[in-house]
C-alpha positions in Angstrom: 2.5 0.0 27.2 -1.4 0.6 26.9 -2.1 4.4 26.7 -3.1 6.3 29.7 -3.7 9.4 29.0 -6.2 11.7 30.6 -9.4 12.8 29.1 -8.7 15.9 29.2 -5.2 15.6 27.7 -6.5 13.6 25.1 -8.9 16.1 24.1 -6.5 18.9 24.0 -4.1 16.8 22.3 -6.8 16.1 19.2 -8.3 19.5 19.3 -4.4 20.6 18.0 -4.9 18.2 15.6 -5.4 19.6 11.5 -7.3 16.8 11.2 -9.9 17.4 13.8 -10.4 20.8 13.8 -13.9 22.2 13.4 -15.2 24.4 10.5 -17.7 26.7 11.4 -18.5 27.6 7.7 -19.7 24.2 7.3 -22.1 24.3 11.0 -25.4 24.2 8.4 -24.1 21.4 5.7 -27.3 19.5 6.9 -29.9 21.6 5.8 -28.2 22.0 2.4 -29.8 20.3 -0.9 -28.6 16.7 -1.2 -26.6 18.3 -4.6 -25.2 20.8 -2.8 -23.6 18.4 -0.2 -21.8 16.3 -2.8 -20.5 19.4 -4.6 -19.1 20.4 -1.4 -17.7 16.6 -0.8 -15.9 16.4 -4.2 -14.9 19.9 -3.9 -12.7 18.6 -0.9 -11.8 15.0 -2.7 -10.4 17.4 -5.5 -7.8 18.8 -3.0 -6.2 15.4 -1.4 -4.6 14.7 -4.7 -2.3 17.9 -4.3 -1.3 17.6 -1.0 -0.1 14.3 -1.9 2.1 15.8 -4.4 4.0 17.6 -2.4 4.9 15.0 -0.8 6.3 13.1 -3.7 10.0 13.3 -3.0 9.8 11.6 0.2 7.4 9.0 -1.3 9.7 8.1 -4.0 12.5 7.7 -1.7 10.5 5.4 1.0 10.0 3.6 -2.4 13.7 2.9 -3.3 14.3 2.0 0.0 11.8 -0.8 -0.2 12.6 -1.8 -2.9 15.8 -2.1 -2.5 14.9 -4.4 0.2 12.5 -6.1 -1.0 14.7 -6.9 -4.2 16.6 -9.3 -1.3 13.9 -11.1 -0.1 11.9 -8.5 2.5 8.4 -8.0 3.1 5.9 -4.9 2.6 4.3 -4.8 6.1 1.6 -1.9 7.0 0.2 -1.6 10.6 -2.7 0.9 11.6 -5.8 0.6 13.3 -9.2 1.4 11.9 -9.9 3.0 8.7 -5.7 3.4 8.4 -5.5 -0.4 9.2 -8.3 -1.6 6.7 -6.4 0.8 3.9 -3.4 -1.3 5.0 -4.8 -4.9 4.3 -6.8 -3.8 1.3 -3.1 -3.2 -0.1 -1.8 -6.3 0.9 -4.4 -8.5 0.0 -4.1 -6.8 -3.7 -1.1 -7.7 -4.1 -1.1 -11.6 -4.7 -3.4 -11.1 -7.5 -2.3 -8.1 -8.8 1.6 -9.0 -8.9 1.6 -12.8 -8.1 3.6 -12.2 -4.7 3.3 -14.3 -2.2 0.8 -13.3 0.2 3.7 -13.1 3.1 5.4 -10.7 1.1 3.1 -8.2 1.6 1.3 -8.4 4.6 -1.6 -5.5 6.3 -2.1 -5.8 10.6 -4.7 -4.2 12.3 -5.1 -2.9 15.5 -7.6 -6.1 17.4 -6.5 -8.7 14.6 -9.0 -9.9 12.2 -12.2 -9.1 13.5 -11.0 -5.6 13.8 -11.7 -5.5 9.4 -15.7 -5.4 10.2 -15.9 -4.1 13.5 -14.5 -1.9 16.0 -12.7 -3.2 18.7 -12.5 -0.9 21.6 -8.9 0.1 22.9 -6.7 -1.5 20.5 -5.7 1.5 18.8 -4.5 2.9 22.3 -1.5 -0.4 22.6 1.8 -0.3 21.6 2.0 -3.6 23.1 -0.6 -5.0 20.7 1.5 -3.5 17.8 4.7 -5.5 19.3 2.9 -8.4 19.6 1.6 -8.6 16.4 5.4 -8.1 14.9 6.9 -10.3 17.0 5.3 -13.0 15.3 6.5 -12.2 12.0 10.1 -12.4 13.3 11.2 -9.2 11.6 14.5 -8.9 9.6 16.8 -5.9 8.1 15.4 -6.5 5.2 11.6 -6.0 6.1 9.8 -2.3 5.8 7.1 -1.6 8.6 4.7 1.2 7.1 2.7 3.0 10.2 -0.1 4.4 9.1 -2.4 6.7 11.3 -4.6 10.1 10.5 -3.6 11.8 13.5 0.0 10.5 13.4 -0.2 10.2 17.2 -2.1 6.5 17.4 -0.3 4.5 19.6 -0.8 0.9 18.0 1.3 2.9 14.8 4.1 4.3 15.9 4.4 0.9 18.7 4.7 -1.1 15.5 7.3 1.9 13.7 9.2 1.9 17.5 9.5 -2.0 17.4 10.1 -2.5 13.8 13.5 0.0 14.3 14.2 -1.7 17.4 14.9 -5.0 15.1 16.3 -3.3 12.5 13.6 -2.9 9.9 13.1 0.0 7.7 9.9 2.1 9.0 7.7 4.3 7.0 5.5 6.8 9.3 2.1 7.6 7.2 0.0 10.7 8.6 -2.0 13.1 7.8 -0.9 15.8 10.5 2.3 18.0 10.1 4.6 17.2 13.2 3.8 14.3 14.0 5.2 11.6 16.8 4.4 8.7 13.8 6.4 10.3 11.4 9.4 11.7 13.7 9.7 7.9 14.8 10.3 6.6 11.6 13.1 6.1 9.1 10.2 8.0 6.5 8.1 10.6 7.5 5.4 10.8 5.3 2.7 13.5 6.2 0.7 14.6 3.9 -1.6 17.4 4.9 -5.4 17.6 4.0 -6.9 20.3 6.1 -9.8 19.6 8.4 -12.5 17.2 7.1 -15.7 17.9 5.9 -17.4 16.3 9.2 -15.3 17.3 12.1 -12.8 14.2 12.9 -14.1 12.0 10.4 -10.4 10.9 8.4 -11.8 8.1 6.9 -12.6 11.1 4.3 -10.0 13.0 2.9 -7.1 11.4 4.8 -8.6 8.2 4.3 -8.3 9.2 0.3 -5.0 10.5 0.6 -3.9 7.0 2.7 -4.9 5.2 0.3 -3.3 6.9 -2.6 0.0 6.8 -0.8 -0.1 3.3 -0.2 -1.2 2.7 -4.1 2.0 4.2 -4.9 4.1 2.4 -2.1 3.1 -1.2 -3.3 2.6 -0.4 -7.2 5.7 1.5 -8.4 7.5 -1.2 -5.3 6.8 -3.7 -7.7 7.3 -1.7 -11.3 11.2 -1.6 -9.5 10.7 -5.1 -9.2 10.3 -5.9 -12.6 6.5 -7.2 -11.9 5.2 -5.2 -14.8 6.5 -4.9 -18.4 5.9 -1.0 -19.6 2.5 -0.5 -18.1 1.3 -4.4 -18.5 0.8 -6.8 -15.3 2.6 -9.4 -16.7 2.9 -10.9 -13.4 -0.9 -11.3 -12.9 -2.4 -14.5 -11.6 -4.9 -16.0 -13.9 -7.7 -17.4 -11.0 -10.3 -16.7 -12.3 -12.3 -16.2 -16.1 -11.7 -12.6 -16.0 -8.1 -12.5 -15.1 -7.6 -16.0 -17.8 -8.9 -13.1 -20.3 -6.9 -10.6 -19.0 -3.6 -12.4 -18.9 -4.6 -13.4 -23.0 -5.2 -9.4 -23.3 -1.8 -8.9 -21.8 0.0 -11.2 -24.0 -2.0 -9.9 -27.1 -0.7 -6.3 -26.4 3.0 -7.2 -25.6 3.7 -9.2 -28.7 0.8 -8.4 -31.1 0.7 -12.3 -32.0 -2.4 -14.4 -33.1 -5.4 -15.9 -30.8 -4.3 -19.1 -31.4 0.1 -18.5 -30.8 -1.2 -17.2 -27.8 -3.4 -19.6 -26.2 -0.3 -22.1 -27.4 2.2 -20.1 -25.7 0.2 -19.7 -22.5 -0.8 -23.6 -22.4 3.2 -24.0 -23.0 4.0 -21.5 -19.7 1.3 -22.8 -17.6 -0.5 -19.7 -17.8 2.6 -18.0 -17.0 1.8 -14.2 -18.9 5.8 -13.2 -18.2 7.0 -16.6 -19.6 4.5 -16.5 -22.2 5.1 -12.9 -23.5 9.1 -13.9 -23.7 8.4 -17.3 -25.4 6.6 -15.1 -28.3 9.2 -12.1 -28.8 12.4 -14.0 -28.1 11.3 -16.9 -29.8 12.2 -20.0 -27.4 10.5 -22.6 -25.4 8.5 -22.9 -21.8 11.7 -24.1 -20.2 13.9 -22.1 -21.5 11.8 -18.7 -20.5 11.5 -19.9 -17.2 15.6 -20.1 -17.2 16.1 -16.6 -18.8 13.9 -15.1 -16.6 15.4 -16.5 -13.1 18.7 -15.5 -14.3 17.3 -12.0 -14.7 15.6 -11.8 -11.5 12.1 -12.0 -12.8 12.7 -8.9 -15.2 11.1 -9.5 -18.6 13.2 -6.8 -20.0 16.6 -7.9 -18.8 15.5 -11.8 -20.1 14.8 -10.5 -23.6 17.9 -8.8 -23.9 19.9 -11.8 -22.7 18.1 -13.4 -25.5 19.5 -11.6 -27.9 
């Protein structure tokens, strides 16, 4: 149901918040030297990338568990609203390119849908039945992880779409950036990591925003190392749509087998452009066809395929 909460209530609630409190040392940042200000700004930036740390445990094991799931056919979904939800479908929308999954595998909601990307629409955040809505229509399974991801850890839109993602089953991440919060007690994951007060009072599309997005850069990239969508530290899974990536994907190829300009423009006109299938064609020595075999036996896993090619 839509929140209701009293003004007053509400303000109490987010004056408890880490995230919101108020730093009086900083009452005169405006009147500082433009230098000064960014010093102080990258000063604060320099501190998200510890608090993450200690969080890494629990980050590693929201990561086997999706994984794991993923590995059987789930999907990656993130729900937030506002700067938390746009960190969310920047993720998702990375991914097809980045790792050549299917752009349902990996999919970012926001609180208001679409529009809500480029502009704010009023109230969504406050509806946990906008969050169910926006699931139900993905038809969630077991196999599926729903990653909430709000500042404050108390937005209702997050932990509606945590609440109904357990409710069917799904494994739920709860991503904030307050200790104790309702988002993370609700899910299977807690995940709070805990940056301290902004620089301007309430503003968490700063250092929580950072800290967001470095947690979801872990989620979806060492998610897909498990997967076997990289080979060492190569994406040899990337799609080739445009020049850059075409000279990318020849770069790949070029530093996973060492081979000539010319084996490897044959090799990836012989895999369709296909870096994994390419890359095995070169070390093991086979053909097109029979790369694509070795590597569906192994699950995609260019390792595994060049062992079972002796």
């Amino acid at each position: 149901m839509t929140s209701t909460s009293h003004p007053r209530d509400l303000r109490t609630e987010l004056e408890s918040l880490t995230t919101e409190a108020f730093r009086p040392e900083l009452a005169d940042i405006d009147r500082l030297p433009t230098l000064d200000i960014a010093r102080l700004m990258n000063g604060e930036d320099a501190t998200v990338a510890g608090a993450v740390a200690e969080r890494l445990p629990q980050i590693a094991a929201a990561i086997d568990a999706v994984a794991e799931r993923m590995a059987r056919g789930g999907r990656l979904v993130y729900a937030g609203a506002g700067t938390a939800g746009r960190l969310g479908i920047l993720d998702a929308s990375e991914c097809p390119p980045t790792f050549n999954t299917d752009p349902s595998r990996v999919v970012g909601l926001i609180a208001g849908g679409p529009d809500a990307v480029v502009t704010s629409v009023e109230g969504a955040e406050d509806s946990r039945d906008l969050a169910r809505a926006d699931l139900e229509t993905l038809d969630l399974t077991p196999d599926d992880t729903v990653v909430g991801i709000s500042a404050s850890g108390r937005t209702p839109y997050a932990i509606g779409a945590v609440e109904h993602a357990r409710a069917r089953h799904s494994l739920t991440i709860g991503l904030a950036c307050n200790p104790g919060s309702p988002l993370a007690a609700a899910a299977d994951h807690g995940i709070e990591i805990v940056v301290g007060p902004e620089l301007l009072t309430g503003s968490t599309r700063l250092k929580s925003g950072t800290a967001q997005k470095l947690v979801l850069n872990m989620l979806s990239t060492i998610t897909m190392i498990r997967l076997g969508k990289t080979y060492g530290n190569l994406m040899v899974d990337v799609r080739a749509s445009n020049d850059k990536l075409r000279a990318r994907s020849h770069r790949i190829v070029a530093l996973a087998t060492g081979a000539a300009d010319e084996d490897i423009e044959r090799a990836l006109t012989a895999t369709d452009g296909e870096v994994k299938h390419a890359i095995l064609t070169l070390l093991a020595d086979v053909d097109g066809p029979t790369a694509a075999r070795l590597l569906e036996e192994s699950g995609g896993h260019l390792r595994a395929a060049l062992a079972a090619a002796g």
